[in-house]
Every structure is written in structure tokens, then in C-alpha cells.
C-alpha positions in Angstrom: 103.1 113.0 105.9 104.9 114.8 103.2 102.0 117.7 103.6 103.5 120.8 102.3 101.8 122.8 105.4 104.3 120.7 107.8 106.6 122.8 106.7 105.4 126.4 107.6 106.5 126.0 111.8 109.5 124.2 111.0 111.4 127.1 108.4 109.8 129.4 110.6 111.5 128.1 113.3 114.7 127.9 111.5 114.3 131.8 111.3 113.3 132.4 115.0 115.7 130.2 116.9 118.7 131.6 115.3 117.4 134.9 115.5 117.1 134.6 119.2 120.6 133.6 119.3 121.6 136.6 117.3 120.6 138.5 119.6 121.8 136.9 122.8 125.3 135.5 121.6 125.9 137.6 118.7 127.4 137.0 114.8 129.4 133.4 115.0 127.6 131.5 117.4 124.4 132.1 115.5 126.0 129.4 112.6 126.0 126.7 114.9 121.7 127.2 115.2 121.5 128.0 111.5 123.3 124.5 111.3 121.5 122.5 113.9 117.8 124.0 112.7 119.0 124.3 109.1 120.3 120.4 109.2 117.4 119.3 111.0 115.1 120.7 108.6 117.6 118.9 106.0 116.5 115.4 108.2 113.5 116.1 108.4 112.6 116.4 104.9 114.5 113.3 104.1 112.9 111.6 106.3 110.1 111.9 108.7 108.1 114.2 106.4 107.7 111.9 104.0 107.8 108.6 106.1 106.1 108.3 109.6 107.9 106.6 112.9 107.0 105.1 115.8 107.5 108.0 117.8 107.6 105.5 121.1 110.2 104.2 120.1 111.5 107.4 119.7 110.7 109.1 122.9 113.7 107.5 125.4 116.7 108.2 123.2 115.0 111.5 122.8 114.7 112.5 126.8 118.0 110.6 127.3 119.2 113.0 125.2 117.3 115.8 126.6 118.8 114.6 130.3 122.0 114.6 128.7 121.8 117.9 127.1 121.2 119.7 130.3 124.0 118.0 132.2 125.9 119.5 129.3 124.6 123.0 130.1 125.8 122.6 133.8 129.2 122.0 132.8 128.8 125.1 130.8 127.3 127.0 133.5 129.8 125.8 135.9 132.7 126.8 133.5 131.4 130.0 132.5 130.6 129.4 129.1 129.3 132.8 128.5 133.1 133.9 128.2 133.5 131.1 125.0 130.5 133.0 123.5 131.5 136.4 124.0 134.8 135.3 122.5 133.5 133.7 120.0 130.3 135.6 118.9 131.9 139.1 119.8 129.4 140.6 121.5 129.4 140.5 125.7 127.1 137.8 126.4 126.3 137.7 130.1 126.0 134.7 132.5 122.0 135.3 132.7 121.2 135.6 128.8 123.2 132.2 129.0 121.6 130.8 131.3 118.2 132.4 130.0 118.6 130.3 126.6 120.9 127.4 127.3 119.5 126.4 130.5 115.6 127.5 130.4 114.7 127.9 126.7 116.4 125.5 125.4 115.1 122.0 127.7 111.3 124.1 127.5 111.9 123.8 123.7 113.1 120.6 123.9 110.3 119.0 126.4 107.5 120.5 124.3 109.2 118.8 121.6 108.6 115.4 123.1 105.3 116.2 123.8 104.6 117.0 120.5 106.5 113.5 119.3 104.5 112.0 121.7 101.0 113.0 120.0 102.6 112.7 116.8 102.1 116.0 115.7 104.4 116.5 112.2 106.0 119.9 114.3 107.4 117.3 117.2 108.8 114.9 114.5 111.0 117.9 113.0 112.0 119.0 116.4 112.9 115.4 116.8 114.8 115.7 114.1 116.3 119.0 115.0 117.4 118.3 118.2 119.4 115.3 117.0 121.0 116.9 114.4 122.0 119.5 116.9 123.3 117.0 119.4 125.2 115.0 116.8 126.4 118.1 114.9 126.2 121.0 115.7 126.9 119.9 119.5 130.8 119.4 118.5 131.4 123.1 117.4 132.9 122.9 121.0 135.5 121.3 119.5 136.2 124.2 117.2 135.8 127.4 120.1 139.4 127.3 120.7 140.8 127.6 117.4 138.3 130.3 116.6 139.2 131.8 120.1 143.3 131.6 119.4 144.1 129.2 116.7 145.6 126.5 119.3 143.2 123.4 120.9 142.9 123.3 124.7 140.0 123.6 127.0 137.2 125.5 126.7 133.6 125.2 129.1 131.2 122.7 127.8 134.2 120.5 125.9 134.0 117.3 128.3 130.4 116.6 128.1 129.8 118.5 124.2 129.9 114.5 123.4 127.5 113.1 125.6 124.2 114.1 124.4 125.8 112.2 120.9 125.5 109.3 122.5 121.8 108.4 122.7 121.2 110.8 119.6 123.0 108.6 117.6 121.1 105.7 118.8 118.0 108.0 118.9 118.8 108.5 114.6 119.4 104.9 114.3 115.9 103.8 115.9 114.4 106.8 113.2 116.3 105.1 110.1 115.3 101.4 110.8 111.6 102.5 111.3 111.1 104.7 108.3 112.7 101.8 106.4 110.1 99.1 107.5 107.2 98.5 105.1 104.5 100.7 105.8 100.6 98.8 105.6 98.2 101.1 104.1 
């Protein structure tokens, strides 16, 4: 670990994941994945790039979060969350370009990611990393819609389950703290 060259995919991806969000949700929404690609870089960095984990240890809190993530999304869908984001980005983002990234890109990007934790490839541990910043972070910018929206707090789709992919991230970042802290054998 701590290879230079484990770098390159991550900041790459940190370009091209909020780019494609750009471009489906327009201006705003695109801080939340500079946040949850830009803080998981951060993560990674500080941790599992220079300090390997068990990454089976890793994997359950990872698909649990995965599982929860997507139940997430259905709320969303169900609640038409592609209004939120065309308030909020200010561009008309339609139910299928939703849909399109929240529901099919997003779980494909987050499944190869445990494939890639599984093998223990450096790529899967930053997505690892990513993806619970994401869920523990940038996840609660939910909570912040409606005061961009109108400056009051009330409902807006995705706010009743924003919290539940937290859940087994936090326990999933906990699991990654205790391991990169136990003495390493050489």
C-alpha cells in the first residue's frame, strides 16, 4: 500500500463521477459527489492507502450498506426525487436520468466495488472508502434540500431513509479503524 500509482483511478474518479452528475442533476447537486468522492479520497489516503484491512471483514457492512442504499433510492423513486434535484441543481432533471444514475449506476458502481474489496485490489479499498463517506456524509445533504429549496425544513423524497445506509457504514468505518490500527507482521 501507500503506492503512488493507487492513486491515478481514484482522482480520476473523483473527476468522472461528479462530472456525470453535472451533467444529469446540474450545478448544486454536483457538491454533494465532489464531497462524497472528494472525502473518500480524503479516507482513503489516511487510511487504507497506507495501511491494509481485512477486507472480509469489511465486505457485510459494506453490502449491508449497499442493500440499504438502494432501499434508499426506492423511497426516492417512489417520492419523486427528481423534483428535489431539479430544485435544487436547477436544471430539469427527469425521472429516467434519475433513475439512470441513482438506481442503475450507482449499485453497478457500488457492487463492482465489492468485488474489487473482495480481491483486494487498492481501487476497491478507496471505493470502500468512498462509498462510506458518501453514506455517512454526504447521504445527509437530504437534510439540507429543503432549506436550499425555500429556507424552511419539512419533507422532501429520500429524507426518511437518507439515515439508513449510516447505519452499517458507520459500523462498516469502525470495523476499517480497529483493523488498520492492529499491528501489522511483516
Amino acid at each position: 500500500m501507500g503506492n503512488v500509482k493507487n492513486l491515478i483511478l481514484p482522482i480520476l474518479t473523483l473527476i468522472a463521477v461528479p462530472a456525470i452528475g453535472f451533467y444529469i442533476f446540474g450545478g448544486k447537486i454536483v457538491f454533494v459527489f465532489i464531497v462524497a468522492f472528494g472525502g473518500g479520497l480524503i479516507l482513503y489516503v489516511a487510511t487504507l492507502w497506507r495501511r491494509e484491512a481485512d477486507s472480509l471483514k469489511l465486505i457485510v457492512p459494506y453490502l449491508l450498506t449497499t442493500m440499504f442504499f438502494i432501499a434508499h433510492v426506492y423511497e426516492e423513486y417512489l417520492t419523486d426525487f427528481e423534483k428535489v434535484a431539479t430544485a435544487v441543481g436547477g436544471q430539469e432533471v427527469t425521472e429516467a436520468g434519475f433513475l439512470t444514475f441513482a438506481a442503475f449506476m450507482a449499485p453497478m458502481l457500488w457492487i463492482g466495488g465489492a468485488i474489487m474489496l473482495i480481491k483486494r485490489w487498492a481501487f476497491g479499498m478507496y471505493f470502500l472508502c468512498a462509498f462510506f463517506f458518501a453514506m455517512t456524509v454526504a447521504e445527509l445533504a437530504h437534510f439540507i434540500f429543503p432549506f436550499v429549496i425555500d429556507g424552511t425544513f419539512h419533507y422532501e423524497s429520500g429524507m426518511y431513509t437518507a439515515a439508513l445506509p449510516l447505519i452499517p457504514a458507520f459500523y462498516g468505518l469502525y470495523i476499517m479503524i480497529c483493523e488498520i490500527r492492529q499491528p501489522q507482521w511483516v
